[in-house]
N, C-alpha and C positions, 0 to 999 in steps of 0.2 A: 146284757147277755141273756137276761130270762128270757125277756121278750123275743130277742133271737129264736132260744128253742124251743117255746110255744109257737112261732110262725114256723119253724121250717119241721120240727119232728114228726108231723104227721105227713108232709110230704114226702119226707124223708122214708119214712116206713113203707108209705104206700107204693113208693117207685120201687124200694129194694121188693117189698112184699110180692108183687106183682112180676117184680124181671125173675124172682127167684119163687116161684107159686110150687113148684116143683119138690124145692127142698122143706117144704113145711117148716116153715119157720113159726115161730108164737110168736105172740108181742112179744113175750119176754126176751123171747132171742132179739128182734128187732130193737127192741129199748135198748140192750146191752151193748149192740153193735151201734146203734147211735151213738150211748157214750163213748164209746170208744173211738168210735171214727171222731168225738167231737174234740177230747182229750190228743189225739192225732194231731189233728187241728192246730189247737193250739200249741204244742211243742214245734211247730211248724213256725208258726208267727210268732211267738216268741225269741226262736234262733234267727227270725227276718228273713228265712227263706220265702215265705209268703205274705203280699204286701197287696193285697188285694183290695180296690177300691171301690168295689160294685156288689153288693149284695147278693148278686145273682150270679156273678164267677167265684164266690165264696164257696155259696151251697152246690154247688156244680163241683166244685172239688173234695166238698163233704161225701156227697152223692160215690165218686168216685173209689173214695178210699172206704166205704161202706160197702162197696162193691169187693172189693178187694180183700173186706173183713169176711164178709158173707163166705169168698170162695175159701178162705181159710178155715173159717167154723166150718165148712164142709168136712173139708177135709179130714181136720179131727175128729170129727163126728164118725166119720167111714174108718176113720183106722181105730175108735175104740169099740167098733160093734165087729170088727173083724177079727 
């Protein structure tokens, strides 16, 4: 699993970083949303809802729920400065 998120966390940052250049994210936000989306993840495969046997439809569905986490931290981010 380490090796996992030494290959894919920097990609991982880089695509959310970039799709989301807008929202100024930090690493730190970016790290946190990794964990999170990673943690995600796993409660996912564990219940056997995802059964995933390619490396690469794995991180594509990390990527996505990253995405998902992103537009939430928006969110709360806009409703505690308002």
């Amino acid at each position: 699993m380490a090796v996992y998120l030494q290959k894919h966390e920097t990609g991982f940052s880089k695509i959310l970083g970039d799709a989301f250049s807008l929202t100024k994210l930090t690493n730190e936000d970016l790290e946190d949303i990794f964990q999170d989306s990673l943690l995600k993840l796993m409660e996912k495969v564990k219940g056997g809802e995802i059964t995933a046997s390619r490396d690469g439809a794995v991180f594509s569905y990390l990527v996505q729920v990253g995405k998902f986490m992103v537009c939430n931290f928006r969110r709360k981010r806009r409703n505690l400065t308002s």
